[in-house]
C-alpha positions as CSV (number, residue, x, y, z in Angstrom):
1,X,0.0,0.0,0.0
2,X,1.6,3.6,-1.0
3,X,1.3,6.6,1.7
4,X,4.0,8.0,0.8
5,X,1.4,11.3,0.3
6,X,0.4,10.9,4.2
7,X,4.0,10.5,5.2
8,X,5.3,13.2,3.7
9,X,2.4,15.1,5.4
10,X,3.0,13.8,8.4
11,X,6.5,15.2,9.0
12,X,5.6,18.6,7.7
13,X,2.8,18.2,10.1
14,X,5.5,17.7,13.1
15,X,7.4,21.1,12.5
16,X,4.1,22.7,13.0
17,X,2.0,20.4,15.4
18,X,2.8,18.7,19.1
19,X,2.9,15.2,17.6
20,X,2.1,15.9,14.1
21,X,-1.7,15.7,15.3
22,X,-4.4,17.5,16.7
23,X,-5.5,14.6,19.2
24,X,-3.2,12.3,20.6
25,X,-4.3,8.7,19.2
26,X,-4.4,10.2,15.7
27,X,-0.5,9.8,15.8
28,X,-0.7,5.5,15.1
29,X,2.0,5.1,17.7
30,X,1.1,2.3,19.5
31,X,0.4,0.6,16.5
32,X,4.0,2.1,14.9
33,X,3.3,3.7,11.7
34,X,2.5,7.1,11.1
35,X,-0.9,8.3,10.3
36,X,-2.9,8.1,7.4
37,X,-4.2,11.8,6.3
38,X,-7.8,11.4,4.7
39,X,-9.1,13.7,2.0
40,X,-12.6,12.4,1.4
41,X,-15.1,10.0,2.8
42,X,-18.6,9.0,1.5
43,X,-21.2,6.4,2.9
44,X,-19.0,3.5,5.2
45,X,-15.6,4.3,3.1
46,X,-13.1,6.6,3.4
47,X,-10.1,7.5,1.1
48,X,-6.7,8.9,1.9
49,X,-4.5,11.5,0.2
50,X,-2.5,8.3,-1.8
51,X,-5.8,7.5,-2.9
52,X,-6.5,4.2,-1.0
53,X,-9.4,3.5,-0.2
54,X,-11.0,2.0,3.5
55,X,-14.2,0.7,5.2
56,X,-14.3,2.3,8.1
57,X,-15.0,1.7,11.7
58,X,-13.8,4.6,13.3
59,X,-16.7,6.9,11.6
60,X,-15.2,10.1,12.9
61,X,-14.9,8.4,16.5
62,X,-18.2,8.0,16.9
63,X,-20.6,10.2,15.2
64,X,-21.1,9.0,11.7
65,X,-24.4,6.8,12.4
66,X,-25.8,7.3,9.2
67,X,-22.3,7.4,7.4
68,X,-20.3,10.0,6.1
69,X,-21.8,12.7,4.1
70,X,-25.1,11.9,3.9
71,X,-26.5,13.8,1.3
72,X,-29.9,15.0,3.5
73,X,-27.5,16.4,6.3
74,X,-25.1,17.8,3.8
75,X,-27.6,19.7,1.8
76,X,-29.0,21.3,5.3
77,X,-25.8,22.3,6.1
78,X,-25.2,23.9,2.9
79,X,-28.4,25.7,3.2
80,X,-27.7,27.0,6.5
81,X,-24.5,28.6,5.9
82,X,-26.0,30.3,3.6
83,X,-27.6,32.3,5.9
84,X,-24.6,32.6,8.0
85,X,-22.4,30.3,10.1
86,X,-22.7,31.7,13.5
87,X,-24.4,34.7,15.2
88,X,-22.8,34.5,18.2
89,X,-27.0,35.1,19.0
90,X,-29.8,33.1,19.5
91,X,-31.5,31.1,16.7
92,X,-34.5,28.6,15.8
93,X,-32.0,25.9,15.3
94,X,-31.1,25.8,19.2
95,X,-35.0,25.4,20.0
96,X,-36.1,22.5,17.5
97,X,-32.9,20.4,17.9
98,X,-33.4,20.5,22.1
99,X,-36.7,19.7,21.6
100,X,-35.7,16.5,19.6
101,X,-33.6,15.4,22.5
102,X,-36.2,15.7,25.1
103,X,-38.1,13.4,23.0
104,X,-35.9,11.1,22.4
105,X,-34.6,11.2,26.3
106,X,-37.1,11.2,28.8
107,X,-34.3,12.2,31.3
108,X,-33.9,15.3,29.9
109,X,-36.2,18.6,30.9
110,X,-33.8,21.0,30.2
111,X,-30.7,21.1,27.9
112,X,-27.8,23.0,27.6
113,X,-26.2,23.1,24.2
114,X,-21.8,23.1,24.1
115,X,-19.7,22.3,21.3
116,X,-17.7,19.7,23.1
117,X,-18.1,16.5,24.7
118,X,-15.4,17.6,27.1
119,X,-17.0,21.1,27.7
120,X,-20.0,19.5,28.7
121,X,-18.3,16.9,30.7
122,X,-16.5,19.7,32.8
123,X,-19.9,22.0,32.7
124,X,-21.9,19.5,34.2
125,X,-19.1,19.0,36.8
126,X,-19.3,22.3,37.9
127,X,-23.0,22.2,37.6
128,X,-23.2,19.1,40.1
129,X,-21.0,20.8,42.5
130,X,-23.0,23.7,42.4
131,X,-26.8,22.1,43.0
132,X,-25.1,19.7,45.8
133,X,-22.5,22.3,47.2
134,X,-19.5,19.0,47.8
135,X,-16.7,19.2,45.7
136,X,-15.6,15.1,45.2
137,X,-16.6,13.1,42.6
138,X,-16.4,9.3,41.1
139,X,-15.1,8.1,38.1
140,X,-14.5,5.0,37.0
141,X,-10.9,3.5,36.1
142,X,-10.9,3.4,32.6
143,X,-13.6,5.9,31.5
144,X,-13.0,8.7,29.3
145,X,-14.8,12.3,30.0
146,X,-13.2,14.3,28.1
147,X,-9.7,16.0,29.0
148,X,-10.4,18.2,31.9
149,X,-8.5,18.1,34.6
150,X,-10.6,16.2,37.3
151,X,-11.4,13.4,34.7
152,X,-7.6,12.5,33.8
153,X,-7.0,10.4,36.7
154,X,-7.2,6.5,35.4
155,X,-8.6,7.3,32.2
156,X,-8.5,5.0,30.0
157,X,-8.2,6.2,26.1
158,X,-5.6,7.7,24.5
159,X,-3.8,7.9,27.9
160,X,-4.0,3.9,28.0
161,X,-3.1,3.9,24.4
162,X,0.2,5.7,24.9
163,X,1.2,4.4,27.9
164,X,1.1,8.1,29.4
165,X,0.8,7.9,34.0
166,X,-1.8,10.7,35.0
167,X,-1.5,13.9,33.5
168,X,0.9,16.5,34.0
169,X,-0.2,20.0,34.7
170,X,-3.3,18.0,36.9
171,X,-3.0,19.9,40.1
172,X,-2.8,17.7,43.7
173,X,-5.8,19.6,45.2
174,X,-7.8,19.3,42.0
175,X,-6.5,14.9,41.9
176,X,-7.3,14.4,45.7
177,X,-11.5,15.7,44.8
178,X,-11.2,12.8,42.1
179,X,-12.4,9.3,43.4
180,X,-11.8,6.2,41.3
181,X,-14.2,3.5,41.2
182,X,-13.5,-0.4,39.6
183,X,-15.8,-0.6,36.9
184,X,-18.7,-3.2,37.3
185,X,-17.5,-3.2,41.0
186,X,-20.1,-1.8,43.2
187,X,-18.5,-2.6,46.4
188,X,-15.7,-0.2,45.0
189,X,-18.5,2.7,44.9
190,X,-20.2,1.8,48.7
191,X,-16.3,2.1,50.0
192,X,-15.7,5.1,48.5
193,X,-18.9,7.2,49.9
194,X,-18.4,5.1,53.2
195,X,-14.7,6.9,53.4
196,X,-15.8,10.4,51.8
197,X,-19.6,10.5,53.7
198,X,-21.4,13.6,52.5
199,X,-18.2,15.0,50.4
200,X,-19.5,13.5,46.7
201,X,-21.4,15.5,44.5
202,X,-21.5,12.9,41.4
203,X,-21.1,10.3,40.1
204,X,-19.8,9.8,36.5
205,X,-19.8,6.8,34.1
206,X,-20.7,6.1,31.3
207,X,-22.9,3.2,31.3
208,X,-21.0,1.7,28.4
209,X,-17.4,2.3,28.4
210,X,-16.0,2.8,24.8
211,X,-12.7,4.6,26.2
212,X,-11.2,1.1,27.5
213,X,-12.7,-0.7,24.1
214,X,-16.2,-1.9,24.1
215,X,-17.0,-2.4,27.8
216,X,-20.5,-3.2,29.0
217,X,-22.0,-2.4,32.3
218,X,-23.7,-5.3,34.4
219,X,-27.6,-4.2,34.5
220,X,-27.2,-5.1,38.5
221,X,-24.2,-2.7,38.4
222,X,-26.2,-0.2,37.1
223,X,-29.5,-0.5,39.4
224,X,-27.2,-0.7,42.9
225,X,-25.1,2.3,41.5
226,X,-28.7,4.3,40.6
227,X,-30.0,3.3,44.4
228,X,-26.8,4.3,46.1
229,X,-26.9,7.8,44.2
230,X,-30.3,8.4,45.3
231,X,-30.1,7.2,48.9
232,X,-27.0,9.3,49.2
233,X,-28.2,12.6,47.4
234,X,-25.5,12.1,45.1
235,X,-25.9,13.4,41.7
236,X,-25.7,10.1,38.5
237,X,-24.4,11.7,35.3
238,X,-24.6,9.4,32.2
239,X,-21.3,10.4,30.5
240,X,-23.3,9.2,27.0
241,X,-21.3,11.2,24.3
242,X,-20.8,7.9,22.6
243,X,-23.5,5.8,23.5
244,X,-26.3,9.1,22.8
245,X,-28.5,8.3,19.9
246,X,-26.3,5.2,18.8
247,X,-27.4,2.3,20.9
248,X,-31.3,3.2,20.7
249,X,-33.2,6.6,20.5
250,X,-32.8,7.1,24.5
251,X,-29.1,6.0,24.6
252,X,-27.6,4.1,27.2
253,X,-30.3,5.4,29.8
254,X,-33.0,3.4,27.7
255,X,-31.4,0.0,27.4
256,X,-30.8,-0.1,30.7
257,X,-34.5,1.0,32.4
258,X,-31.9,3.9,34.4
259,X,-32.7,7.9,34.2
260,X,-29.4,9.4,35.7
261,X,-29.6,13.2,37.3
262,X,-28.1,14.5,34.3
263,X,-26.2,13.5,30.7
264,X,-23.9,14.5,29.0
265,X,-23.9,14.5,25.2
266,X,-21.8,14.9,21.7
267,X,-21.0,13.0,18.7
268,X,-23.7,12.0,16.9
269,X,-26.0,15.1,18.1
270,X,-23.9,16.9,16.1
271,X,-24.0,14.9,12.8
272,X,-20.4,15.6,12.2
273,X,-20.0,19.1,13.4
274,X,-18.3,20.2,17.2
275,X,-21.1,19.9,19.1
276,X,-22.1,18.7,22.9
277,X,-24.9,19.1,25.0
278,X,-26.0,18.6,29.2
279,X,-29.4,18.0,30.1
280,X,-31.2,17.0,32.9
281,X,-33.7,17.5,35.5
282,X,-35.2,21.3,35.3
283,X,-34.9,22.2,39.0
284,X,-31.1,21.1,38.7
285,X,-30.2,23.3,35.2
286,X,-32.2,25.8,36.4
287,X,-28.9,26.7,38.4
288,X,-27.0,27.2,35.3
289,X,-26.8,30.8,34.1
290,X,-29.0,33.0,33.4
291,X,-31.5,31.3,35.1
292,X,-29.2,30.4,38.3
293,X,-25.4,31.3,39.3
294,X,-23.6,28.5,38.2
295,X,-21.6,30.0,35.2
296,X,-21.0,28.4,31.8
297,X,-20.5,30.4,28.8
298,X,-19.7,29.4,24.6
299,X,-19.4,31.6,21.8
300,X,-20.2,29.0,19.0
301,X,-22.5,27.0,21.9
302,X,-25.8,26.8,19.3
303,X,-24.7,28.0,16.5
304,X,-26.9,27.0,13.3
305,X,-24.5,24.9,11.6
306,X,-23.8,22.5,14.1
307,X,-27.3,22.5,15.1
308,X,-29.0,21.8,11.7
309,X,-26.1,18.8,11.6
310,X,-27.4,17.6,14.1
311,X,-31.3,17.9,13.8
312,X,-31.5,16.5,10.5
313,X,-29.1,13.3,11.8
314,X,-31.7,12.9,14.5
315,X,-34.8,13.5,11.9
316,X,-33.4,10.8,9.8
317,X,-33.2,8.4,12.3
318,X,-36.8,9.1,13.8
319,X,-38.4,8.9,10.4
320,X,-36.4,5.3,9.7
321,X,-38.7,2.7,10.6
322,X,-36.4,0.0,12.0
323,X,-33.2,2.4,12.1
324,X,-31.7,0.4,15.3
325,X,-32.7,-3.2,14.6
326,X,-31.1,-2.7,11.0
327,X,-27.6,-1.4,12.8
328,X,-28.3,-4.3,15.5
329,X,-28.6,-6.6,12.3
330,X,-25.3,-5.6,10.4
331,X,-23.6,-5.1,13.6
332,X,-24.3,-9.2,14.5
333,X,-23.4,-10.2,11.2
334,X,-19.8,-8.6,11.5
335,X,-19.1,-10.2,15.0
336,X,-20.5,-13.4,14.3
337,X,-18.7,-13.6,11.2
338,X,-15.0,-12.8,13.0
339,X,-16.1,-14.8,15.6
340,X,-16.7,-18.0,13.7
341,X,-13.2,-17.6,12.7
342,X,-11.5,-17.0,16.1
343,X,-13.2,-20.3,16.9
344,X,-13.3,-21.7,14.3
345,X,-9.1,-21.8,15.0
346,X,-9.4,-22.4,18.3
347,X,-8.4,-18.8,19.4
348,X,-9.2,-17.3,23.1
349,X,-9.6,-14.2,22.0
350,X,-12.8,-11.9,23.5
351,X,-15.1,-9.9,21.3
352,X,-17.4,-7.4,23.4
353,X,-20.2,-6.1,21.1
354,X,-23.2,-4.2,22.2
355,X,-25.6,-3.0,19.6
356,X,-23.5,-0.8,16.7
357,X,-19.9,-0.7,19.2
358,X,-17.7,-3.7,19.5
359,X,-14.5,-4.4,20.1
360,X,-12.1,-7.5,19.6
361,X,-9.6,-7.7,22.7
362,X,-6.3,-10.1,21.9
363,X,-7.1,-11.3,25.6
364,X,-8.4,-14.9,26.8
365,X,-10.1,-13.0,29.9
366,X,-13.6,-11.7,29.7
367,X,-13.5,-7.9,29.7
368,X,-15.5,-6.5,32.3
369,X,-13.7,-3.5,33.5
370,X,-10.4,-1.9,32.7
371,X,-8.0,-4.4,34.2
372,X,-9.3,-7.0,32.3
373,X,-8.9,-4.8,29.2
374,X,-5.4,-4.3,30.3
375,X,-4.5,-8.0,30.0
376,X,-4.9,-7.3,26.3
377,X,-1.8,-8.4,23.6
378,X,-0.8,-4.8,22.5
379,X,1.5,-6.1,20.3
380,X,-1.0,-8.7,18.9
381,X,-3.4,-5.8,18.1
382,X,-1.3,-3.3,16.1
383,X,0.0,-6.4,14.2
384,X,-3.7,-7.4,13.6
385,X,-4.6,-4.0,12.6
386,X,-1.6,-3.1,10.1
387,X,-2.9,-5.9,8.6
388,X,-6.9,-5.1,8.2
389,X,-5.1,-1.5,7.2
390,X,-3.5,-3.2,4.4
391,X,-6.5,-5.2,3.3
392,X,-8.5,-1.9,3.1
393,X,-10.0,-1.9,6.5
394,X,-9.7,1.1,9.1
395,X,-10.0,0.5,12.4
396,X,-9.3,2.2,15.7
397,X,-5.4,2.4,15.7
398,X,-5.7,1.0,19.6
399,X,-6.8,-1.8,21.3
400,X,-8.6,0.7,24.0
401,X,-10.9,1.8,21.8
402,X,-14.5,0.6,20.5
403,X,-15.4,0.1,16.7
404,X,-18.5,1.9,15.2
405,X,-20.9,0.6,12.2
406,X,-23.0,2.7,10.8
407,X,-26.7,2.1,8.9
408,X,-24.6,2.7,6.0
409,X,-22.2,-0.2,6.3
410,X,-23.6,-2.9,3.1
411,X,-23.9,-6.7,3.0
412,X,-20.7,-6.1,0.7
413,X,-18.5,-3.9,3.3
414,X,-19.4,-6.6,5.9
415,X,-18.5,-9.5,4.1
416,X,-14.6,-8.0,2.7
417,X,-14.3,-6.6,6.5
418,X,-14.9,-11.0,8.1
419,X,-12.3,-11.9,4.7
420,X,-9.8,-9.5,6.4
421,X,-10.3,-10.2,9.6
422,X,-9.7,-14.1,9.5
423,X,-6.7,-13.3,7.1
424,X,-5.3,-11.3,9.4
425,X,-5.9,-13.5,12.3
426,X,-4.3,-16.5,10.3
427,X,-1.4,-14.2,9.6
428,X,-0.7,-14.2,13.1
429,X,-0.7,-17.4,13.9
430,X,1.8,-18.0,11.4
């Protein structure tokens, strides 16, 4: 396979950018080679600046549910910014898309609209704070909420990926208000508000971890964490930036029969574009400015462009009729078909799939949490996925990370991506 276009893109890149990238895992390096640079990407395929071409799984980390430049969403987005890109002002866009969300999550009353999953990670930290007046919180080891500074402690991701210990420039007073929990552990929660009584104001998770690769919660988990939160007046926040919208209309929060305090959003609401979003109950955004005096501010936080993205991605999906049991249908075919051959030769390794996110960890333990992810063959898995590379299939370049299809993902793309996967799998036997 030529790149000789990428590489020579990535080393002008490094004069000019920490890495060469703009986000860590972009960088391949603990798959060692250097990243691809794409130029174009239609439907479940994308194409790189040496012209090859890919199926892709990574469908802009997340958000590409209906595949890449759909032609409805691209057409309202050309429309749009024809009018204008931002007004740095209130518009109808803001309204009709957080009216979509309330109807598609039954958690939410009110929403604030961000253009980050991170900024509204960290808004809805400071918002929790503020409606419980404690400053601790609980993560879980291995779950990604974005890169502010209370969530980079055991965070799975791109930290995991690069071998990187917690984060410099994260303060000691701002570390000691972060608890860490053990994943699927709830005994590792009750300790932790036994020791810190009174001192939490949330709780963060998100309810299917896709920062450690594909990493289910137990439903028991989830029920005991939701009755602990409650009994404690501790705040539940559903960090579901990559579960919003792409395991079923309600996320997360509706597979599992759970409404948290408040969620966080990104990704898919904005169809491609920056965008993020917080919601929750009313009398708890209610204390977010204007309206109350917990502060949080955006200058592109609405603006029409990412919000038309994002309404039309959700208008598609609610005028589908079977939208999610079609994704839950090619999503089966593509781990049945890899695992018929991992057993097929007698392989241990463990494939964690629920509804359109999997992931296939070069481990013989059942991943439950991120230790277990951690027992994972690093070395197996970059070998594994130079090899899909080569045979036109683009993955996640790290084991820690989950896989996406999309509705636009064919029979054909399916069958070429099981192909790869057993060659590749064969290849390492050898």
């Amino acid at each position: 396979m030529n790149t000789s276009r990428s590489s020579e893109l990535f080393a002008e890149a490094q004069k000019h950018l920490p890495g060469g990238v703009n986000s860590p895992v972009r960088a391949f390096k603990s798959v060692g080679r250097e990243p691809l640079y794409i130029k174009s990407a239609k439907g479940a395929k994308i194409c790189d600046v040496d012209d090859n071409e890919f199926v892709d799984y990574i469908g802009s980390w997340g958000p590409m549910i209906l595949g890449h430049a759909d032609e409805r969403v691209i057409e309202a987005i050309r429309e749009t910014a024809l009018s204008g890109t931002s007004f740095g002002a209130s518009n109808e866009k803001e309204i009709e898309l957080a009216v979509l969300i309330k109807k598609f999550v039954p958690s939410i009353e009110i929403v604030r609209m961000v253009n980050s999953g991170t900024e509204a990670t960290m808004s809805a930290m400071r918002l929790a704070r503020g409606f419980t007046g404690r400053d601790k919180i609980v993560k879980f080891e291995g779950c990604y909420h974005g890169h502010g500074d209370s969530f980079l402690i055991k965070a799975g991701s791109g930290v995991a990926t690069l071998g990187l210990p917690d984060s410099p420039g994260v303060t000691t007073s701002t570390a000691k208000d972060t608890l860490n929990a053990r994943y699927n552990d709830i005994e590792s929660v009750y300790r932790l508000i036994e020791q810190n009584k009174g001192e939490i104001a949330a709780v963060f998770i998100e309810p299917v971890g896709g920062n450690m690769g594909c990493v289910p919660s137990d439903e028991e988990f989830m029920r005991r964490l939701r009755e602990v939160c409650t009994s404690e007046n501790i705040l539940l926040i559903f960090d579901e930036v990559m579960t919003g919208f792409r395991l079923a209309k309600g996320g997360a929060q509706e597979l599992y029969g759970i409404a948290p305090d408040l969620t966080t959003f990104g990704k898919i609401i904005g169809g491609g574009l920056p965008v993020g979003a917080y919601g929750g109950r009313a009398e708890i955004m209610r204390m977010i400015a204007p309206s109350g005096a917990v502060y949080q501010a955006g200058t592109l936080s609405g603006n029409p462009l990412a919000m038309t993205a994002g309404y039309e991605t959700l208008k598609i999906i609610d005028e589908t009729p079977d939208f999610y049991e079609t994704l839950e249908e090619k999503s089966r075919y593509l781990t049945d078909g890899i695992l018929d051959a991992v057993n097929e030769l007698n392989l241990n390794y463990t494939l964690n799939r629920i509804g359109s996110m999997f992931t296939l960890f070069f481990t013989d333990q059942q991943v439950v949490d991120f230790e277990t992810a951690k027992t994972s063959d690093t070395k197996k898995f970059a070998a594994y996925f130079n090899r899909m590379l080569e045979n036109g299939i683009y993955l996640p370049p790290s084991q820690f990370e989950a896989c996406f299809v999309s509705i636009a993902h064919s029979r054909n793309d399916l069958d070429k991506t099981i192909k790869a996967s057993r060659e590749a799998i064969v290849n390492l036997l050898g």
